[in-house]
C-alpha atoms as one frame of an Amber mdcrd trajectory, in Angstrom:
protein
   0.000   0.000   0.000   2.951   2.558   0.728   4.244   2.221  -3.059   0.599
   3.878  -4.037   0.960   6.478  -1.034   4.407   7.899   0.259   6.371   7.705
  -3.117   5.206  10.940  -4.236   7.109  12.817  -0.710  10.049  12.299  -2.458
   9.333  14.910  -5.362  10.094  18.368  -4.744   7.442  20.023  -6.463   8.406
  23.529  -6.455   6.752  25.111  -9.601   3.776  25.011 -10.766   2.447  27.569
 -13.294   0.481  29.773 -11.554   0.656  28.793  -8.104   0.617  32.062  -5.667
  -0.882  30.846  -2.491   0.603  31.138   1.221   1.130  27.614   1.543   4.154
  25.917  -1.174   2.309  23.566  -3.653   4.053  20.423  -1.988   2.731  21.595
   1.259  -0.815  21.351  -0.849  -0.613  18.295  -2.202   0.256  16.844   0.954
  -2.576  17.947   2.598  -4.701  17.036   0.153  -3.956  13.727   0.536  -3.629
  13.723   4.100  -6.973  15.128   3.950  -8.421  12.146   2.049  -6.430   9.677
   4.259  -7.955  11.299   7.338 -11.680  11.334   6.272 -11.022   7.955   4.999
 -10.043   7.351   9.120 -13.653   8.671  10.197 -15.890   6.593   7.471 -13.119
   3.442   8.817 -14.663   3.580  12.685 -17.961   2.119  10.784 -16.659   0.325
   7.640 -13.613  -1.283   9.162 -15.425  -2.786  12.591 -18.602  -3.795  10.736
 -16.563  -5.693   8.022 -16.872  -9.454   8.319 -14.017 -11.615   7.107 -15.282
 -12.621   3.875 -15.249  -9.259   2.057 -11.790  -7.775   3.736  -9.237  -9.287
   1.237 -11.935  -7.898  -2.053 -12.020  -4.751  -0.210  -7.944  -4.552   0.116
  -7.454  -4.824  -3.866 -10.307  -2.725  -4.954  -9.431   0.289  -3.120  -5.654
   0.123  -3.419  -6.275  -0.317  -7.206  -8.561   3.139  -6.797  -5.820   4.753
  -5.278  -3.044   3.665  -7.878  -6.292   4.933 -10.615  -5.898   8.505  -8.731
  -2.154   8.611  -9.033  -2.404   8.101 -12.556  -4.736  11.448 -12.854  -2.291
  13.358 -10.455   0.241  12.764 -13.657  -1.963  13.748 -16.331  -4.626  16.464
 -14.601  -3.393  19.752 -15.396  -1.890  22.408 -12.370  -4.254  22.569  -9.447
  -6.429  19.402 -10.747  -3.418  17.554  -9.171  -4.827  18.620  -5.432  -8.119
  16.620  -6.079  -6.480  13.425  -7.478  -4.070  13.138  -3.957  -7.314  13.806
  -1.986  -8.700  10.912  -4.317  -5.335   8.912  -3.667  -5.741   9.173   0.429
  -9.301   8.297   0.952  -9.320   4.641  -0.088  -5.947   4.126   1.366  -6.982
   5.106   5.071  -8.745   1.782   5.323  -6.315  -0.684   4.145  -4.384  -1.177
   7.526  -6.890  -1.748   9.536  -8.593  -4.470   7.093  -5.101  -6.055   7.179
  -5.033  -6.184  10.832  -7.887  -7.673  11.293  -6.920 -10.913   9.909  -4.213
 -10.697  12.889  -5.576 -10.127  15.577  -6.974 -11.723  18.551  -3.959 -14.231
  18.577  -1.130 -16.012  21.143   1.032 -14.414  18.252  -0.823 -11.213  17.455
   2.362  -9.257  18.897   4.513 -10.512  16.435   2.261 -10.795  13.530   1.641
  -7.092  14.541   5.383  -6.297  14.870   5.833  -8.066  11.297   3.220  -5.990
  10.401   4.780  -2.364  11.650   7.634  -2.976  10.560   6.349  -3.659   7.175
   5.736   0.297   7.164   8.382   1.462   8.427  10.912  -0.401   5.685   8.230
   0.318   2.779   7.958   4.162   3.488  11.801   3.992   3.128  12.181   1.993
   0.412   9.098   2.969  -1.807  11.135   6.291  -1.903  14.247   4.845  -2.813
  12.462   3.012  -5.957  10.689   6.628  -6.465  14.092   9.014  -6.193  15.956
   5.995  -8.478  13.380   5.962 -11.418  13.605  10.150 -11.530  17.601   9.940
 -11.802  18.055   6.773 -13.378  15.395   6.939 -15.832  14.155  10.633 -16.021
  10.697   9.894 -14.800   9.109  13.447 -14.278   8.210  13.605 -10.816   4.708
  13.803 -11.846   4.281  10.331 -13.386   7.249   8.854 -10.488   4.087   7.943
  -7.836   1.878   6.140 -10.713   4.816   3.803 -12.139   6.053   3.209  -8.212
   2.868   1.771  -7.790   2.633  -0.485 -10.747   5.741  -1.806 -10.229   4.104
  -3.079  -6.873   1.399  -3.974  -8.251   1.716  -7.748  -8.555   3.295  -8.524
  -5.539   0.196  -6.148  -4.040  -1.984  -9.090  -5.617   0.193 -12.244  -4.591
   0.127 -11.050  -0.952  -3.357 -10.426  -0.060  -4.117 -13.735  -1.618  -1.821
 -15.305   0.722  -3.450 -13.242   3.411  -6.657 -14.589   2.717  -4.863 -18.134
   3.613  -4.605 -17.193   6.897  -7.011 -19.244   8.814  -9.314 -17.781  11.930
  -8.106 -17.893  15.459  -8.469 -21.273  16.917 -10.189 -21.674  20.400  -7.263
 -21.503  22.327  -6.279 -17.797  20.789 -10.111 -17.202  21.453  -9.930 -18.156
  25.498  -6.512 -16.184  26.051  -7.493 -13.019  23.862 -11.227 -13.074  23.261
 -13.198 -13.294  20.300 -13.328 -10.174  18.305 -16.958  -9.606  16.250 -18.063
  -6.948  14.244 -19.708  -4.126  15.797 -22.610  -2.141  15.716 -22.685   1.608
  16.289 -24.445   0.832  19.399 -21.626  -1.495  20.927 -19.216   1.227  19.868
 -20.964   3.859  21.865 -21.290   1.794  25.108 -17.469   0.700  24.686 -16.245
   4.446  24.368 -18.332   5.667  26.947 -17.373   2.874  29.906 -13.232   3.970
  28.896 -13.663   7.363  28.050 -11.136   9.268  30.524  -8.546   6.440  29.250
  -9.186   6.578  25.498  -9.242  10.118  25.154  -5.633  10.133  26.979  -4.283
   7.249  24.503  -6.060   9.671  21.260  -4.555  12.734  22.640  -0.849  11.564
  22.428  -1.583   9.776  19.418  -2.562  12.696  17.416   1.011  13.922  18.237
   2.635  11.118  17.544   0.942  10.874  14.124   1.267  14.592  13.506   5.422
  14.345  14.102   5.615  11.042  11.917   3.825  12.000   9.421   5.730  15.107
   9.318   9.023  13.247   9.505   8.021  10.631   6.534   6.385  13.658   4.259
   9.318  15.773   4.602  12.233  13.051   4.765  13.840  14.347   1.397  13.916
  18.280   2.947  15.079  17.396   6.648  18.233  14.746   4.750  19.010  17.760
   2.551  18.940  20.206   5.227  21.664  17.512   6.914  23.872  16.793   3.528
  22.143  13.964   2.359  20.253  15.154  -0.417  21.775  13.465  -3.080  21.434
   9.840  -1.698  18.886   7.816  -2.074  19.678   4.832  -0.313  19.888   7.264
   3.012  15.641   6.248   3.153  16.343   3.115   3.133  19.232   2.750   5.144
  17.451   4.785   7.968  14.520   2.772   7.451  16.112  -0.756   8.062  18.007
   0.410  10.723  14.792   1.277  12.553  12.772  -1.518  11.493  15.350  -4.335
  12.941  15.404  -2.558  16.444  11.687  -2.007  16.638  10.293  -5.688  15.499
  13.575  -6.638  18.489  12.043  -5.061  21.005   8.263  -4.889  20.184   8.140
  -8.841  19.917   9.413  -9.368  23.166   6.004  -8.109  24.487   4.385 -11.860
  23.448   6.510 -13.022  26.480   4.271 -11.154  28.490   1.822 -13.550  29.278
  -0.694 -11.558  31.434  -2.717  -8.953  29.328  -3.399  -6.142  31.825   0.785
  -6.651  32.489   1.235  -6.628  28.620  -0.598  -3.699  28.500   1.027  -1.812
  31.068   4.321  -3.261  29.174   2.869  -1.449  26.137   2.591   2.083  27.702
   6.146   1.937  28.644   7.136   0.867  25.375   5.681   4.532  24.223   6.836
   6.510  26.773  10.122   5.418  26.408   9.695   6.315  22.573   8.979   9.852
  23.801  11.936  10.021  25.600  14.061   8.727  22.814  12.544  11.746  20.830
  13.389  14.139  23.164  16.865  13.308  24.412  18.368  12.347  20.612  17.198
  15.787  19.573  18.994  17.340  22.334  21.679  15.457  22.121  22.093  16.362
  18.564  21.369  19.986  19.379  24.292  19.947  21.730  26.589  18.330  19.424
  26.978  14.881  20.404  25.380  13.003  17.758  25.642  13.715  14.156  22.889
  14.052  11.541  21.929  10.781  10.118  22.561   9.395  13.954  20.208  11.558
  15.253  17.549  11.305  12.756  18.118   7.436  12.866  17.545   7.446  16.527
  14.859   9.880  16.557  13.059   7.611  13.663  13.259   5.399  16.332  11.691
   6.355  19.077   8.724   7.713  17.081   8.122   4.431  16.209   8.927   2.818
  19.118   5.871   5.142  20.437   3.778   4.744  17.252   3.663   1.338  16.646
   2.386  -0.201  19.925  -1.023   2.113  19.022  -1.469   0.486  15.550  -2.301
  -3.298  16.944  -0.760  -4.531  20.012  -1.789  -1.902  22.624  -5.436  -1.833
  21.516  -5.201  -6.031  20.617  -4.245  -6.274  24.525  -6.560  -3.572  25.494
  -9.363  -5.937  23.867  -7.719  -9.242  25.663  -8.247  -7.538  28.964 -11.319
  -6.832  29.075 -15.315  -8.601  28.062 -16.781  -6.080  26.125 -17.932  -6.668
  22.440 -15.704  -5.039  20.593 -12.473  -5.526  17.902  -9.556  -3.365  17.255
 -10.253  -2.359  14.416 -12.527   0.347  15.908 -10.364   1.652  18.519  -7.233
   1.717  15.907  -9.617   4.037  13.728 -10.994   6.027  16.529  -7.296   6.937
  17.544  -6.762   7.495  13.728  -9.471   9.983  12.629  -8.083  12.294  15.249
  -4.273  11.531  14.765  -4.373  12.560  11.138  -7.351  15.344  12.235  -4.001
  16.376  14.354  -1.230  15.945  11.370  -3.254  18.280   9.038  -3.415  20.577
  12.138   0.112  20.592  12.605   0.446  21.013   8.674  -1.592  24.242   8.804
   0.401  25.573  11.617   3.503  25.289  10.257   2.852  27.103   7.035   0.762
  29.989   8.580   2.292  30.812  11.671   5.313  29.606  11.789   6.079  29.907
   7.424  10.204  30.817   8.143  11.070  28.294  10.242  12.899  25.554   8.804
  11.619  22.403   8.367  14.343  20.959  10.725  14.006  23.292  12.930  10.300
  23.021  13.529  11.146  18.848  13.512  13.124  19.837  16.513  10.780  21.773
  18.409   7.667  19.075  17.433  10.290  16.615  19.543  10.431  18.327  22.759
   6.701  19.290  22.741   5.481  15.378  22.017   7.921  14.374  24.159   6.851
  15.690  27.544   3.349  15.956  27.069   3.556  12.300  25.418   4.769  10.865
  29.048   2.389  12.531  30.862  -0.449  11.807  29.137   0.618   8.021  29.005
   1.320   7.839  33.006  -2.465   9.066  33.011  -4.063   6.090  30.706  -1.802
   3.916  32.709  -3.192   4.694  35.909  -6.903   4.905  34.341  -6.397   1.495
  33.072  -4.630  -0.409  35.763  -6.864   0.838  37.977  -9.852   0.021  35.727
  -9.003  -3.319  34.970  -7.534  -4.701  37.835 -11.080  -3.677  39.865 -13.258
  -5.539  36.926 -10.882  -8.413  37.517 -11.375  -8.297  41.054 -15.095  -8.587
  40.976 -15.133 -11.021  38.727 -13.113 -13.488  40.814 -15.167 -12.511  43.981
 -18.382 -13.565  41.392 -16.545 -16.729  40.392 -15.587 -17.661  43.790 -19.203
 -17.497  45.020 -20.244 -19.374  42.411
């Protein structure tokens, strides 16, 4: 799926005849697709937690084939046309990773199916640029048509792998007594769910919104920030950075599968963020002050954004769901926490270019990193102590009700 979204970040587009607006056309085109992708979040909460599994690996292809349809317009619409076709790009794509996670979860091995799974965008947002920045200098693909041909070259292996997704069987009754069946839901068993966890969810959305906002922002404007650190003219710097990344994370997020108890595992998962926080905060001051240079720092800072980002796309909310006996499936609470972390990331956006419009993109990186960092932690020791607390009492009356009976 990140072949028919992120390739396009790696254009500069910095003409366009008859462009005079207060925001820079790549700026525009970025939120336009951002735009789509985040409505695309809000029609998810209903589409993606009502879908049974019969229809999810149909639903994959046809709107990733939409999307690659709306890159092909971006190349041949003419000047501002191009905004519409991203927006047209980003809404079908909002809803593919949550139909792909739901064939994972509920598992013994949903952590590392989910780590596989995370990892699988942090290495393709890195290397989808790669194969984007090689076909403009190798081949003198304008940057315009660059995004379409990306994403036909991944077109078959697009096809081979949701048909060997659609292999996967169910969970078996043993993943089903450890982690709880997950059904589809109806808006009424969404409203009751939100409601009884309010104080906890809103704390988990709040710091995901900046966490989306600042990776978003570092994966959109990769290309500017390497230039702005002297590695504009090498393209395998994406991909380097992104392995890098990807190899620590998947280390350290599968470990969480060891944890056998969910309300521990989940407890295990907030630290996992907050210590991603910290990493964001302390590399960028560390970098600030000299001791690390450029492609360290950004390698290190990559890292602890996505050693906060990933736990909230599958294994936080997937241990969230083990914990408790409510009707409900992650796919819902991974697209309630979306809607408003891209809501946040077009926020940010908007910010940036009319407020702030001189600072450099690597400065404002910087800043963004000590903001999300200490709010981040604080907001996480909150849902931790909402949740621990919240759980551990419904555990405790249900083993006073089980004892009595």
């Amino acid at each position: 799926m990140y072949a028919f979204r992120k390739t396009f970040a790696v254009g500069s587009f910095t003409e366009l005849e008859g462009w005079h607006y207060a925001v820079d056309f790549k700026t525009a085109l970025i939120l336009s697709q951002v735009l789509g992708y985040a409505l695309s979040k809000f029609i998810g909460i209903k589409v993606v937690s009502e879908m049974t599994p019969g229809k999810r690996a149909f639903a994959i292809l046809t709107l990733v084939m939409a999307s690659e349809f709306a890159l092909v317009l971006f190349a041949v619409l003419p000047g501002q046309w191009k905004l519409l076709s991203l927006f047209l790009n980003g809404l079908p794509l909002g809803m593919i990773w949550g139909l792909v996670f739901s064939f994972l979860e509920g598992r013994r091995v949903s952590e590392v199916l989910g780590a596989g799974l995370s990892i699988s965008f942090i290495i393709s947002s890195g290397v989808v640029k790669t194969v984007g920045q090689w076909l403009m200098l190798q081949f003198a693909v304008s940057e315009y048509w660059m995004p379409a041909l990306t994403g036909l070259i991944f077109t078959l292996p697009l096809f081979i792998s949701v048909y060997l997704l659609a292999q996967v069987p169910p969970p078996n009754q043993q993943d089903i007594q450890e982690r709880n069946i997950r059904p589809p839901m109806t808006a009424a068993d969404r409203r009751q769910f939100f409601y009884k966890y309010m104080p906890g969810l809103l704390l988990l959305i709040l710091t995901y919104m900046l966490l989306t906002g600042i990776r978003d922002f570092s994966d959109n404007f990769a290309a500017e920030i390497w230039t702005s650190l002297g590695f504009g003219d090498t393209p395998s710097i994406f991909s380097k950075a992104a392995l890098v990344t990807s190899f620590i994370i998947l280390g350290v997020i599968s470990l969480v599968m060891l944890v056998k108890d969910n309300i521990a595992a989940l407890m295990t998962n907030h630290a996992l963020i907050v210590l991603g926080t910290i990493i964001i905060g302390l590399s960028t001051l560390l970098y600030q002050s000299h001791w690390l240079a450029g492609d360290v720092w950004m390698i290190m800072l990559t890292t602890g954004i996505y050693l906060a980002y990933v736990p909230f796309n599958c294994l936080l909310f997937d241990r969230l769901l083990s914990a408790v006996k409510d009707k409900a499936n992650a796919g819902f609470l991974i697209y309630l926490a979306d809607a408003m972390g891209y809501a946040g990331s077009v926020g940010i956006l908007l910010y940036k270019n009319f407020f702030d419009p001189n600072l450099s993109w690597l400065h404002f990186m910087q800043q963004s990193a000590y903001l999300i960092s200490i709010l981040g932690s604080l907001m996480m020791f909150g849902s931790a102590y909402f949740f621990y607390r919240k759980l551990s009492s419904q555990q405790s009356r249900l083993a006073t009700v089980g004892s009595a009976g």
